[in-house]
C-alpha positions as CSV (number, residue, x, y, z in Angstrom):
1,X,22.8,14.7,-17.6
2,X,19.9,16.6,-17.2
3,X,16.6,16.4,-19.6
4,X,13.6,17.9,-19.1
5,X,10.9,15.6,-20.7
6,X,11.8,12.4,-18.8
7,X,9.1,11.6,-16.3
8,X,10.0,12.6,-12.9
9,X,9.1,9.1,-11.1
10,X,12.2,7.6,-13.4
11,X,15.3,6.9,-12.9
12,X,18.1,5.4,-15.2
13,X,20.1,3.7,-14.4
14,X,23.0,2.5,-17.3
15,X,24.5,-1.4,-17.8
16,X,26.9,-1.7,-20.0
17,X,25.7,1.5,-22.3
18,X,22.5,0.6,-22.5
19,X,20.1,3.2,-20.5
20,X,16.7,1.6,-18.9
21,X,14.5,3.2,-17.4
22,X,13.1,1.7,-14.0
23,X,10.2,3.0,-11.9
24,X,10.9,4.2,-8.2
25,X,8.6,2.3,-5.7
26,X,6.7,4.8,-3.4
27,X,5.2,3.8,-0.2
28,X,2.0,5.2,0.1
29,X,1.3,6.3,3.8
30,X,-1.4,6.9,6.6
31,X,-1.9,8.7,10.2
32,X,0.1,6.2,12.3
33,X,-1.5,8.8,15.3
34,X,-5.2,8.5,14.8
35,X,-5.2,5.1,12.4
36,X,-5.3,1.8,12.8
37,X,-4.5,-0.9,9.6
38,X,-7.4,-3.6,9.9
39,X,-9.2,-6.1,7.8
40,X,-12.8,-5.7,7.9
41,X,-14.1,-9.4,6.8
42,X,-18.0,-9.6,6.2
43,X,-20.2,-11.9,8.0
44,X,-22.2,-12.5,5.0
45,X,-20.0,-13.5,2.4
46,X,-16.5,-13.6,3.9
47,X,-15.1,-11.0,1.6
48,X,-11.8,-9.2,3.1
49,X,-11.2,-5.8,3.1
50,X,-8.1,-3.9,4.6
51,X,-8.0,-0.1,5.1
52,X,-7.7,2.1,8.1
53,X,-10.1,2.5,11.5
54,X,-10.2,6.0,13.1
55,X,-9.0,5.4,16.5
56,X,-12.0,8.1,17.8
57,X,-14.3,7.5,15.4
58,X,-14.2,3.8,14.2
59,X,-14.7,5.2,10.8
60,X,-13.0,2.7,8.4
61,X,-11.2,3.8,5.2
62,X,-11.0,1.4,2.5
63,X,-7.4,0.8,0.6
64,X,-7.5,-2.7,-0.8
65,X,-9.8,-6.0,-1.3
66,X,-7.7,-9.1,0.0
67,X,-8.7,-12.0,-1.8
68,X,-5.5,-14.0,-1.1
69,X,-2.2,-13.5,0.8
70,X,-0.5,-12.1,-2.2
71,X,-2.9,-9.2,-2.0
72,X,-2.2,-8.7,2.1
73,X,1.5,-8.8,1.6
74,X,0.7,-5.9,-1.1
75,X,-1.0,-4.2,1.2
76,X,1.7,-4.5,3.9
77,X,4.6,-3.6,1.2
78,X,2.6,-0.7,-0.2
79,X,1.6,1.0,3.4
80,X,5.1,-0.4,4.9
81,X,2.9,-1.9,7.9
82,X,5.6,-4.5,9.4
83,X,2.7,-5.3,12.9
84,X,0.2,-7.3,12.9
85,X,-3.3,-6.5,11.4
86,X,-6.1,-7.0,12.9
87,X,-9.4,-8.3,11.8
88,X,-12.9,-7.0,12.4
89,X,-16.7,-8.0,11.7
């Protein structure tokens, strides 16, 4: 069955004749060559940031705030980052 007008990030999926309609997950992703995930945590007022470093540069890219470990296990699910992250100041 094919229709046009769904949107295209659905699926259905049917139970018992009923149709619902279920958004597919999509893991966002990065240059696993050239970037690094990290936290950048500020001196000041301890507020958590995680993103990307440029390996050459050291030019961080912002993705997220982290204000508790739900958010970092977001992070990791969203970016599928299974190592450890480091933290910088």
């Amino acid at each position: 069955m094919t229709v046009t007008h769904w949107p295209l990030n659905c699926t259905v999926a049917r139970n018992r004749g009923n149709m619902f309609f279920h958004r597919q997950k999509k893991t966002k992703s990065y240059h696993h060559e050239t970037e690094i995930p990290c936290i950048r945590v500020s001196i000041c007022t301890g507020e958590e940031t995680a993103g990307f470093r440029n390996k050459d540069t050291g030019q961080f890219k912002e993705a997220m705030l982290i204000r508790n470990e739900e958010d970092l296990e977001a992070f990791r699910e969203e970016y599928g980052i299974h190592e450890e992250i480091k933290k910088f100041y």
